[in-house]
DRENRO-878753 format. One record per residue: residue number from 1; residue in three letters; x, y, z of N, C-alpha, C in turn. Coordinates in pm, whole numbers, plus 50000, padded with zeros to 5 digits. Layout:
[pado NUM; "Ala"; [X; Y; Z]; [X; Y; Z]; [X; Y; Z]]
...
***
This chain:
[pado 1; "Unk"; [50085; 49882; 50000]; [50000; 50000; 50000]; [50089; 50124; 50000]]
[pado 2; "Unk"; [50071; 50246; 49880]; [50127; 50360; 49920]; [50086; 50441; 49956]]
[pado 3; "Unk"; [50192; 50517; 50061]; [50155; 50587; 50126]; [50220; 50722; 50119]]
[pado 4; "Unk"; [50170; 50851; 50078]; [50261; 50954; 50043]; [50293; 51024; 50178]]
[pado 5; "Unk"; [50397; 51059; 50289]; [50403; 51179; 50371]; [50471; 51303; 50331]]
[pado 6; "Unk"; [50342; 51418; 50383]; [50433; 51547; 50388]; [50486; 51603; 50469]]
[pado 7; "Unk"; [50574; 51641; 50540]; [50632; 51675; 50702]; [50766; 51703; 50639]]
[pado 8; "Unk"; [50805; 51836; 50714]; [50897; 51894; 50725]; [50974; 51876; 50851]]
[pado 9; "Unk"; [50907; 51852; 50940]; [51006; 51775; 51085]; [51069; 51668; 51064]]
[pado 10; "Unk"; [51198; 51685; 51043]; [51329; 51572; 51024]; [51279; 51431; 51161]]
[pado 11; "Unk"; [51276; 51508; 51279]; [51259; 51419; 51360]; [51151; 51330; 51379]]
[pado 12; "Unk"; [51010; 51417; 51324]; [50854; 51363; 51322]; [50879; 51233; 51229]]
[pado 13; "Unk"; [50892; 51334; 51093]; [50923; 51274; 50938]; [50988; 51130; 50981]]
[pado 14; "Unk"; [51090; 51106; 51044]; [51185; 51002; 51051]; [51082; 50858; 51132]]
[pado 15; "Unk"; [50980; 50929; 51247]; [50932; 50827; 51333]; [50803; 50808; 51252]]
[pado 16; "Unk"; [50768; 50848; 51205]; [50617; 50813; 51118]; [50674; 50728; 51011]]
[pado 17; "Unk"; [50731; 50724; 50944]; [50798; 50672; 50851]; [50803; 50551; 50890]]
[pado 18; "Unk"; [50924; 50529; 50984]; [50967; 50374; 51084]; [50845; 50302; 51124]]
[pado 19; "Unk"; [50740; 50387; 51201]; [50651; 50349; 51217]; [50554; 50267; 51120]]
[pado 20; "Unk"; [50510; 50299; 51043]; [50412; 50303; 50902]; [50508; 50234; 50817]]
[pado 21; "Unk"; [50629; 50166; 50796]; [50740; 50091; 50674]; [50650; 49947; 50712]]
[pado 22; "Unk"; [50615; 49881; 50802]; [50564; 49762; 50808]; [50457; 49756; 50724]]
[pado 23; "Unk"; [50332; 49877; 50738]; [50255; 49822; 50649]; [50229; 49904; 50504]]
[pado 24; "Unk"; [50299; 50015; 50528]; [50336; 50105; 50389]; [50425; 50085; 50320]]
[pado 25; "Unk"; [50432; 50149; 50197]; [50534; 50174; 50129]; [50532; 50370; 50138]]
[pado 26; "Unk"; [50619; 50407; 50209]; [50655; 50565; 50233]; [50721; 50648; 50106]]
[pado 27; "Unk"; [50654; 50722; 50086]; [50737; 50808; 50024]; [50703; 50937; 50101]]
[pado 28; "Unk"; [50853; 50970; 50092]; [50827; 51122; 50247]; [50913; 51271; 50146]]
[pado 29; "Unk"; [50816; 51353; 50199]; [50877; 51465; 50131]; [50875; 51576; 50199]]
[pado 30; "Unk"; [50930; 51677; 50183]; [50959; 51777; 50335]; [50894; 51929; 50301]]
[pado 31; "Unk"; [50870; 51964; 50202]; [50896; 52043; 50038]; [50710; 52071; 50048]]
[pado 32; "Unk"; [50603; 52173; 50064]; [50519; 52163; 50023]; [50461; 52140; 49851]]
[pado 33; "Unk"; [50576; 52235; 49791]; [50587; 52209; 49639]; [50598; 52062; 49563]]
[pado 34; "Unk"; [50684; 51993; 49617]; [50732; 51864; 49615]; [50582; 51766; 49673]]
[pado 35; "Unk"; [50558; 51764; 49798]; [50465; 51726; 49802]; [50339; 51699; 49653]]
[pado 36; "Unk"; [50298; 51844; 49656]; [50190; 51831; 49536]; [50257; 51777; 49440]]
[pado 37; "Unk"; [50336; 51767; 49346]; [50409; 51714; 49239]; [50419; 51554; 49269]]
[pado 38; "Unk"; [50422; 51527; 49418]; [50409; 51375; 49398]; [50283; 51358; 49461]]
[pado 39; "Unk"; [50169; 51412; 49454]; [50040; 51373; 49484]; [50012; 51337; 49372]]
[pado 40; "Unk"; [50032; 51419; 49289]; [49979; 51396; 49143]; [50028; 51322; 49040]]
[pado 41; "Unk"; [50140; 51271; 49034]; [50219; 51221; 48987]; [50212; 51055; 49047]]
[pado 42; "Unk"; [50206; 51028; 49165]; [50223; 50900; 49249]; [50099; 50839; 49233]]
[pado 43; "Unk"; [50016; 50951; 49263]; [49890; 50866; 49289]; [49863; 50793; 49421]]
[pado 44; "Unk"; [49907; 50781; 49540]; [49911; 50766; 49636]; [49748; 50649; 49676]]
[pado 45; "Unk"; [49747; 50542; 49777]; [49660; 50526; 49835]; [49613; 50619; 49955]]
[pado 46; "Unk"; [49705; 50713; 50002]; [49690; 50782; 50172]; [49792; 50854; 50149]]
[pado 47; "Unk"; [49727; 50997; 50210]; [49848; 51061; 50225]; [49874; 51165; 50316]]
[pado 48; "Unk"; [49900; 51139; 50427]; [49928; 51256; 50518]; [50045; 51412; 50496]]
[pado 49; "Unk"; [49922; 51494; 50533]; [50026; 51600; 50479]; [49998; 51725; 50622]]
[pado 50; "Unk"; [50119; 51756; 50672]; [50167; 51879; 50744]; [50106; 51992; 50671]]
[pado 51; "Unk"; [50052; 52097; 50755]; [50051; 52217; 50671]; [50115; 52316; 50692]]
[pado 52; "Unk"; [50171; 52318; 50814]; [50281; 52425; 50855]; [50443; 52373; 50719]]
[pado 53; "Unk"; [50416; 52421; 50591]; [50525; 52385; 50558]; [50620; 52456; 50439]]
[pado 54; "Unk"; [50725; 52411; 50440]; [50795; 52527; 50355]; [50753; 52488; 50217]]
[pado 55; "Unk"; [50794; 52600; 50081]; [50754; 52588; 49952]; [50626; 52624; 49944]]
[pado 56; "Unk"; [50523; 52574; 50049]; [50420; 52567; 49970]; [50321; 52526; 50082]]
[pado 57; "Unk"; [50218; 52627; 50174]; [50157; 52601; 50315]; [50024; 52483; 50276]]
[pado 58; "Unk"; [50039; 52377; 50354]; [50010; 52288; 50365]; [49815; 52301; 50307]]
[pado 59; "Unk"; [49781; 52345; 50332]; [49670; 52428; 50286]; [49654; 52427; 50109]]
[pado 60; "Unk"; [49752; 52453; 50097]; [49728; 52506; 49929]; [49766; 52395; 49893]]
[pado 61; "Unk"; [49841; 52309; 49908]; [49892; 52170; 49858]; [49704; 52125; 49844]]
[pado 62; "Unk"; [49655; 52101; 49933]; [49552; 52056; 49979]; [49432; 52092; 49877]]
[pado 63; "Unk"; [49426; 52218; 49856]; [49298; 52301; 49764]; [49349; 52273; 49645]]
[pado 64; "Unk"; [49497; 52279; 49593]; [49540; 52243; 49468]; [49489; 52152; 49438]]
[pado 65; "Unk"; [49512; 51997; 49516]; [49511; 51836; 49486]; [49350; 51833; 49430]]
[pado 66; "Unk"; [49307; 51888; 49504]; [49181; 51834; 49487]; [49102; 51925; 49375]]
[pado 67; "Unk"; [49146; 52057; 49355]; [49121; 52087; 49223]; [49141; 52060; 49077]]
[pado 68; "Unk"; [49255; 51954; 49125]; [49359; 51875; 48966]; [49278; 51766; 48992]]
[pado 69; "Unk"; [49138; 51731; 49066]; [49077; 51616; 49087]; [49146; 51482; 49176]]
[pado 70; "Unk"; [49206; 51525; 49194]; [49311; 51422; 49320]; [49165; 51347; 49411]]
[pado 71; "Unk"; [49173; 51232; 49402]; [49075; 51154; 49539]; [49161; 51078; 49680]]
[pado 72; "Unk"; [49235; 51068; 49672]; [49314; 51034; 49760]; [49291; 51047; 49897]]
[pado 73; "Unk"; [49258; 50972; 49984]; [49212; 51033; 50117]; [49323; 51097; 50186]]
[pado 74; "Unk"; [49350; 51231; 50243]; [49430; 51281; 50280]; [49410; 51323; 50462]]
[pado 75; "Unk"; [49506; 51281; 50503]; [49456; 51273; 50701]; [49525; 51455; 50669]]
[pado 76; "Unk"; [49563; 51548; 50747]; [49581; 51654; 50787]; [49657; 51638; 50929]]
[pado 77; "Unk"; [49788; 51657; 50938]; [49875; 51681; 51085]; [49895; 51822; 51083]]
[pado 78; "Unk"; [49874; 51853; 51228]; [49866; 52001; 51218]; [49885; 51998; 51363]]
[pado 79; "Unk"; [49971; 52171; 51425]; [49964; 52201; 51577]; [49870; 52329; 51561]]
[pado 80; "Unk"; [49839; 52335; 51487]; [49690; 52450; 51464]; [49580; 52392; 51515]]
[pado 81; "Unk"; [49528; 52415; 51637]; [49439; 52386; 51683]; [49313; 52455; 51706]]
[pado 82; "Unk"; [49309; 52559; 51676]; [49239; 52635; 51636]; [49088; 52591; 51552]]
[pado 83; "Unk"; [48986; 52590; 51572]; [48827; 52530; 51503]; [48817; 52591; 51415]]
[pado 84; "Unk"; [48862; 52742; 51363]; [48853; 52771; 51207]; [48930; 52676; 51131]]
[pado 85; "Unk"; [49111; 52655; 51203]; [49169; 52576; 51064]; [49122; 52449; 51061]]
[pado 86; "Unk"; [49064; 52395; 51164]; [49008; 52240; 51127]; [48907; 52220; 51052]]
[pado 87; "Unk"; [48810; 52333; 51071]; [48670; 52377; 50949]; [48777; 52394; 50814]]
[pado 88; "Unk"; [48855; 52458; 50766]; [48903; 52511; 50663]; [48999; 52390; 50610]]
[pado 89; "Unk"; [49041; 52315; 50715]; [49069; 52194; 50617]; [48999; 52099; 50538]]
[pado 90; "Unk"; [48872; 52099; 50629]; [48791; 51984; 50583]; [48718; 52049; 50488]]
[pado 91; "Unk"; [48673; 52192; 50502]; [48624; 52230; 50371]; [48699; 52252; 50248]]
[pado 92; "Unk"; [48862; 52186; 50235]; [48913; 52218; 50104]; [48937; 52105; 50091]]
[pado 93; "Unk"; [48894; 51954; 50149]; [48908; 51851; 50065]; [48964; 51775; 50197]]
[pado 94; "Unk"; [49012; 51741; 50317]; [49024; 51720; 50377]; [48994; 51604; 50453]]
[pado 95; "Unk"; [49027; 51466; 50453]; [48951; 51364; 50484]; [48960; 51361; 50604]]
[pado 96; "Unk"; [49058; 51368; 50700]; [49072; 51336; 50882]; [49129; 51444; 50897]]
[pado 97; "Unk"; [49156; 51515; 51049]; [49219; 51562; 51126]; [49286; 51551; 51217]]
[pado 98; "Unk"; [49416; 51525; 51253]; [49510; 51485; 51414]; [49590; 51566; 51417]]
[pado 99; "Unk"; [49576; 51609; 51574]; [49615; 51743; 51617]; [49806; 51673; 51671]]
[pado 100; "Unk"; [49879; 51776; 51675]; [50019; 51709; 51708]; [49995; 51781; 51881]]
[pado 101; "Unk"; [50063; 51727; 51930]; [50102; 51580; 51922]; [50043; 51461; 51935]]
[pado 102; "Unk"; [50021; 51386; 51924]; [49954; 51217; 51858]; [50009; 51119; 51901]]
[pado 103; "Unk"; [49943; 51006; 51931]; [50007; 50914; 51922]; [50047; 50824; 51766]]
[pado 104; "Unk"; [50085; 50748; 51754]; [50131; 50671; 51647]; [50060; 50559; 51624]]
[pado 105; "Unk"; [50007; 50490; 51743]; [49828; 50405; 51746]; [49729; 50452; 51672]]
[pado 106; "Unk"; [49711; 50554; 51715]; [49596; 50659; 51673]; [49580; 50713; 51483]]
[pado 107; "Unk"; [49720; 50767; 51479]; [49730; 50802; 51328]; [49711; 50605; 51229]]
[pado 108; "Unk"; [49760; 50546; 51318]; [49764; 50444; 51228]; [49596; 50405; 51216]]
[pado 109; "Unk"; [49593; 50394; 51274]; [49415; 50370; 51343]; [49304; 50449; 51228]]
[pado 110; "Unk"; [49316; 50539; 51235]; [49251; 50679; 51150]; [49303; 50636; 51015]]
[pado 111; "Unk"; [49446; 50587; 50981]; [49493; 50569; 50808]; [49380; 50450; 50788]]
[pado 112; "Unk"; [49431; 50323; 50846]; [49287; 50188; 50799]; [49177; 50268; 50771]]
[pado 113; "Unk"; [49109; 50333; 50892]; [48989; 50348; 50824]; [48932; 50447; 50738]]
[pado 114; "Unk"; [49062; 50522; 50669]; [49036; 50588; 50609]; [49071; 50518; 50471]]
[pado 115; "Unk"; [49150; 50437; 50469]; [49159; 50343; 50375]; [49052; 50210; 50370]]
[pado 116; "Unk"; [48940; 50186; 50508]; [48836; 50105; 50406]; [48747; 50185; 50403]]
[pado 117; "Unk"; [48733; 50317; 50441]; [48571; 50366; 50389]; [48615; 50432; 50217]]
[pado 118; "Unk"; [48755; 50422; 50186]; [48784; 50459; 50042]; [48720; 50384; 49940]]
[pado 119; "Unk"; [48746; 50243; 49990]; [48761; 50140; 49911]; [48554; 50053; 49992]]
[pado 120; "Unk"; [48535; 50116; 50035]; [48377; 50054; 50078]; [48345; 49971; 50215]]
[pado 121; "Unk"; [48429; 49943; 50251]; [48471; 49862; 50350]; [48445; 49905; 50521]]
[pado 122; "Unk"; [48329; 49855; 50580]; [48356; 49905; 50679]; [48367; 49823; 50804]]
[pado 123; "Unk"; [48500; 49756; 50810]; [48603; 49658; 50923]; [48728; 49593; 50800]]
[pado 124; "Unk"; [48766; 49559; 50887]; [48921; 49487; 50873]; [48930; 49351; 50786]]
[pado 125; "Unk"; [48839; 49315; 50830]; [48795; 49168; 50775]; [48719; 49171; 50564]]
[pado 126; "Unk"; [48809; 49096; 50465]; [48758; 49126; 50383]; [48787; 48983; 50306]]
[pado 127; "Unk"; [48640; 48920; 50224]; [48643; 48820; 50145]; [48608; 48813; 50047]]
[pado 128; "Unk"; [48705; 48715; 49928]; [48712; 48703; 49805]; [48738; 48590; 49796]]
[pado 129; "Unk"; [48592; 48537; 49734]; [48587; 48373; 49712]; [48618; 48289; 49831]]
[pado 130; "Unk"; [48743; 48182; 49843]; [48775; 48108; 49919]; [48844; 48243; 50005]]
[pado 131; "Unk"; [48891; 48329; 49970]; [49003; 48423; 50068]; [48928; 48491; 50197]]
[pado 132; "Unk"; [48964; 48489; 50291]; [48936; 48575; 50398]; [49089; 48615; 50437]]
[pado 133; "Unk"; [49112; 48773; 50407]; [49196; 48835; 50501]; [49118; 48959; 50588]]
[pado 134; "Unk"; [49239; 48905; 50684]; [49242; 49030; 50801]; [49381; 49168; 50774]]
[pado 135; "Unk"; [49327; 49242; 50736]; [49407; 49368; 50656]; [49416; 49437; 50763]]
[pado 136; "Unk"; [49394; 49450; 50862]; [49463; 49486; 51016]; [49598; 49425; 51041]]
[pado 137; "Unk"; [49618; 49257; 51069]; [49679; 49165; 51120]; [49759; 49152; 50986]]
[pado 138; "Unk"; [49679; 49168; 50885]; [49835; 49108; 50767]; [49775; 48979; 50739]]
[pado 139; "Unk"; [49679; 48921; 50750]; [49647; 48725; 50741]; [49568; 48704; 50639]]
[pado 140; "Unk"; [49610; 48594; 50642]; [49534; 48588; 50484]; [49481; 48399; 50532]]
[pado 141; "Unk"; [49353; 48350; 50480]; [49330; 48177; 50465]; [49255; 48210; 50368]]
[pado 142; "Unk"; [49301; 48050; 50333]; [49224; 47972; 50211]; [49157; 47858; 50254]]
[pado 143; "Unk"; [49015; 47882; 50266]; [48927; 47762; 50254]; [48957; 47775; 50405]]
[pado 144; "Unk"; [49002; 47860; 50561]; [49010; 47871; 50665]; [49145; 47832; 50704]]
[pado 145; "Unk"; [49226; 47833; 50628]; [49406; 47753; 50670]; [49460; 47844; 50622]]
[pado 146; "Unk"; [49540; 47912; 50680]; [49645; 48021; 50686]; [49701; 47982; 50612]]
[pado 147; "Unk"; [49771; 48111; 50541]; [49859; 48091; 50418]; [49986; 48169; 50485]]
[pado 148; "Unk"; [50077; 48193; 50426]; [50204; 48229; 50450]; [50286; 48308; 50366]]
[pado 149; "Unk"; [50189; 48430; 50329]; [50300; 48516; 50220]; [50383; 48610; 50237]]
[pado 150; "Unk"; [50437; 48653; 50170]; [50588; 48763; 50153]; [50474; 48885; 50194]]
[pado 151; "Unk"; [50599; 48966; 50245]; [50528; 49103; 50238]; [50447; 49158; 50055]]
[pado 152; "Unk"; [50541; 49128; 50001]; [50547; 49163; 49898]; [50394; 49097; 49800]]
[pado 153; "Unk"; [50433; 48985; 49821]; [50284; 48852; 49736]; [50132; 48935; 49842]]
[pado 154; "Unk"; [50149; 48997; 49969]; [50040; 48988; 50029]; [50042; 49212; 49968]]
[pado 155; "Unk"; [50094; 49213; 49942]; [50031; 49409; 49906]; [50014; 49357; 49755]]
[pado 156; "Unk"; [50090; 49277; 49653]; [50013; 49215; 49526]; [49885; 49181; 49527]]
[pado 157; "Unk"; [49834; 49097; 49605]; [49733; 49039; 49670]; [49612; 49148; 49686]]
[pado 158; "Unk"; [49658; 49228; 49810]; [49541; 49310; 49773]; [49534; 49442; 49697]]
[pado 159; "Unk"; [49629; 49469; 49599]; [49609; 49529; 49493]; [49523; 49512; 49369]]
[pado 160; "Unk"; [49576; 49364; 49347]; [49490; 49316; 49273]; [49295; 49303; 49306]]
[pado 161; "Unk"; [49292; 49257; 49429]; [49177; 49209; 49464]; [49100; 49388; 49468]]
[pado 162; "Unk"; [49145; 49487; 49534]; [49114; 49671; 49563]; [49048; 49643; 49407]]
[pado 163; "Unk"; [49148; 49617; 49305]; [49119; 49680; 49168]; [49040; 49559; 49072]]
[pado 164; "Unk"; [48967; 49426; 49147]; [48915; 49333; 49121]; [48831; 49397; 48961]]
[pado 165; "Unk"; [48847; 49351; 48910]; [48760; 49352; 48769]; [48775; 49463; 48666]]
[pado 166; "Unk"; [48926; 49470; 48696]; [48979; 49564; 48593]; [49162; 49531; 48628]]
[pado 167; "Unk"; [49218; 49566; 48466]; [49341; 49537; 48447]; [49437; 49622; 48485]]
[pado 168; "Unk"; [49512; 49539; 48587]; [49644; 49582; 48618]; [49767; 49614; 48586]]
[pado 169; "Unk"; [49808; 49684; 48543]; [49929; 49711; 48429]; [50063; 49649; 48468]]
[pado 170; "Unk"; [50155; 49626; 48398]; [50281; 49598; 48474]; [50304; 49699; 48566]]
[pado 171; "Unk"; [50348; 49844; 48433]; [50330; 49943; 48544]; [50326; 49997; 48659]]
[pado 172; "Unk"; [50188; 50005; 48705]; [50144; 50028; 48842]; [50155; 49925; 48936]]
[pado 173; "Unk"; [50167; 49758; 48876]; [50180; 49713; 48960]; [50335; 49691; 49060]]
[pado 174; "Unk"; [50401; 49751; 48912]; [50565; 49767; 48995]; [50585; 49897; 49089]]
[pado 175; "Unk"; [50535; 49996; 49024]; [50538; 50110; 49102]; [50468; 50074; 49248]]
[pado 176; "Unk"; [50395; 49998; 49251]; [50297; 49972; 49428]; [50366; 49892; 49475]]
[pado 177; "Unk"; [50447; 49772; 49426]; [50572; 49697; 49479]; [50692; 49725; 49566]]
[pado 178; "Unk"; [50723; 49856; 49453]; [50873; 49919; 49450]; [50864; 50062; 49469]]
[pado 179; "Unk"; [50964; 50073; 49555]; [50961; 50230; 49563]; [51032; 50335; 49473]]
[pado 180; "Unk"; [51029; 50457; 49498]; [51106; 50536; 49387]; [51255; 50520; 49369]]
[pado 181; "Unk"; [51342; 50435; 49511]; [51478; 50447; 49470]; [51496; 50270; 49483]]
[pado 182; "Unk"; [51405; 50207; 49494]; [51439; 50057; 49472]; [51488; 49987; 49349]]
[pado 183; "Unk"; [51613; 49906; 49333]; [51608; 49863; 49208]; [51510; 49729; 49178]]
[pado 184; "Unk"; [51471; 49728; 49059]; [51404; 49637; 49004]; [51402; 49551; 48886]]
[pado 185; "Unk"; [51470; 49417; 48923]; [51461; 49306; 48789]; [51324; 49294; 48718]]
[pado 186; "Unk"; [51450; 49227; 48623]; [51289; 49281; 48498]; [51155; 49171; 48521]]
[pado 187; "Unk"; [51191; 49072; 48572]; [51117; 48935; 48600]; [51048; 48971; 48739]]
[pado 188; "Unk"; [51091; 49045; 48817]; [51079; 49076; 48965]; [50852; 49065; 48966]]
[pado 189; "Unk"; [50853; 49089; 48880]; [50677; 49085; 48865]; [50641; 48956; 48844]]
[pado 190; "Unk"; [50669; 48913; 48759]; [50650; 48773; 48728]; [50689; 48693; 48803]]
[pado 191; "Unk"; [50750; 48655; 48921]; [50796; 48574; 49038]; [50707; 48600; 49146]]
[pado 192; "Unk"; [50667; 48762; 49156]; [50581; 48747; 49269]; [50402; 48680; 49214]]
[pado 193; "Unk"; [50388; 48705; 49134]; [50297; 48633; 49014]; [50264; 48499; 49070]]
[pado 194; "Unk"; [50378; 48433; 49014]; [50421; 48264; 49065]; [50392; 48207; 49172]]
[pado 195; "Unk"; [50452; 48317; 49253]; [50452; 48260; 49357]; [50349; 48224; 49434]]
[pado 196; "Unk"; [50256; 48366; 49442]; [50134; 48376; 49474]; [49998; 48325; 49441]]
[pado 197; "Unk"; [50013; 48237; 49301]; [49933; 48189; 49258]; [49980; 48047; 49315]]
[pado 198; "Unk"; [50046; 47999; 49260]; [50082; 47875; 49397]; [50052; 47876; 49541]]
[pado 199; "Unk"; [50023; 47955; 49599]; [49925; 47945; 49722]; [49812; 48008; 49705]]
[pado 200; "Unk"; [49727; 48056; 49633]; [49587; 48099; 49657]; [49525; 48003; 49515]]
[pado 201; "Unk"; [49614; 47968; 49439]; [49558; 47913; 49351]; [49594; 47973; 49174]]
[pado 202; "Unk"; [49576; 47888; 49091]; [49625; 47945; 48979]; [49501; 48016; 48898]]
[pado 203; "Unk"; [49389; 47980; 48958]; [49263; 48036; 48890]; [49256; 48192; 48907]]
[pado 204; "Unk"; [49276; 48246; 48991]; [49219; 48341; 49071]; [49318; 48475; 48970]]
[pado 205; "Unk"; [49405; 48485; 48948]; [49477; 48611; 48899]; [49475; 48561; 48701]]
[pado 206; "Unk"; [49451; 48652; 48657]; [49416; 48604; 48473]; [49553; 48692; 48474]]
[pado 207; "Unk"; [49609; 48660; 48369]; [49712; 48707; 48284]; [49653; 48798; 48137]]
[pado 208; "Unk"; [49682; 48907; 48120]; [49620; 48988; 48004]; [49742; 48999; 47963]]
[pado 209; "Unk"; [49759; 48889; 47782]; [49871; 48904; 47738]; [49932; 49086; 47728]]
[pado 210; "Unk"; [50089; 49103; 47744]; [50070; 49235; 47668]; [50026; 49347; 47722]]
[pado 211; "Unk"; [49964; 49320; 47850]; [49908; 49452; 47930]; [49941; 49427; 48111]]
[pado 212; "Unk"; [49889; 49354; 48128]; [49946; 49312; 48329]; [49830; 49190; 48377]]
[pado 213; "Unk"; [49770; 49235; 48472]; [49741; 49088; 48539]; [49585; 49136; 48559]]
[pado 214; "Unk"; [49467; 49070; 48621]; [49369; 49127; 48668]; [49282; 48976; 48762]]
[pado 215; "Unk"; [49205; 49018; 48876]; [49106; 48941; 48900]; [48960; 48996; 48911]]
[pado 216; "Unk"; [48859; 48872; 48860]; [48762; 48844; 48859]; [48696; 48944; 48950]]
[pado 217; "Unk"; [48618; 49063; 48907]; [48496; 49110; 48963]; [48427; 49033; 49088]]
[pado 218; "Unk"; [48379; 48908; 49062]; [48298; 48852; 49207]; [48374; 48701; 49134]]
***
């Protein structure tokens, strides 16, 4: 899952990051300018953004995104506590609010569920066909027997399944894999492919010659 941060606190920036690498993929930027350029550009599943920030006040990143049509659910960190700027965030597009200082429970807490009311979802628990995962816990069974995947086969997993009944490009699916400074073999798609279909099954992911991968609508 990606996750875009904006924060200009070296020290914040560094523990949200550490925090959130288990079940994100981070891309962190310090830069309000920078920020928007990779909102739009990344495409992000989540993206927390500071507004106290240099280049470009966290605010306008915000009214921009969503005027270039950006949907992205975006949480808001802020020590503005103030009830106008919390009205004025949410009225420029604004999905959550957490006031600093925070815990790191809490923000994580607020990202899930801002990531299943995106996607329709409202709990942790989600099934496809024989699959039941728990997207809290990371678990995944088949037919009720735990499976055992890579970090990697299990964010494939539910990429594919998020975007169920429409085609997955190589593309995007490397970019949601891999990060912006990761290197990547050229096969590196096609192994996690393999692999993954060998434990959930070979039915379940179609191959679209020539274009990327996709599963079955229902």
């Amino acid at each position: 899952m990606d996750l875009l941060l904006i924060e200009d606190d070296e020290l914040l920036g560094r523990g949200i990051r550490e925090a959130l690498s288990q079940d994100y993929r981070v891309e962190w930027f310090r830069d309000g300018r920078q920020g928007l350029a990779a909102l739009l550009d990344l495409a992000p599943d989540l993206a927390v953004l500071d507004l106290g920030l240099p280049g470009m006040d966290g605010l306008e990143v915000l009214r921009e995104a969503r005027q270039k049509g950006i949907e992205t659910p975006i949480l808001i960190l802020t020590a503005r506590d103030g009830i106008e700027d919390r009205i004025e965030g949410l009225d420029r597009g604004a999905d959550d609010y957490l006031l600093k200082p925070f815990s790191l429970a809490e923000l994580e807490a607020r990202l899930r569920a801002l990531y299943r009311r995106a996607r329709g979802r409202s709990d942790d628990k989600l099934q496809y066909r024989d699959l039941e995962i728990d997207t809290r816990q990371r678990q995944v069974t088949l037919d009720g027997a735990p499976l055992i995947l890579s970090r990697r086969e299990y964010e494939l997993l539910m990429r594919l399944i998020d975007a169920r009944g429409q085609v997955m490009t190589r593309r995007k699916l490397e970019e949601h894999l891999y990060g912006l400074n990761e290197e990547l073999e050229s096969n590196a798609l096609e192994v996690h492919i393999h692999n993954l279909r060998k434990k959930i099954g070979r039915d379940l992911i179609h191959t679209v010659r020539g274009v990327g991968y996709m599963m079955d609508r229902d």
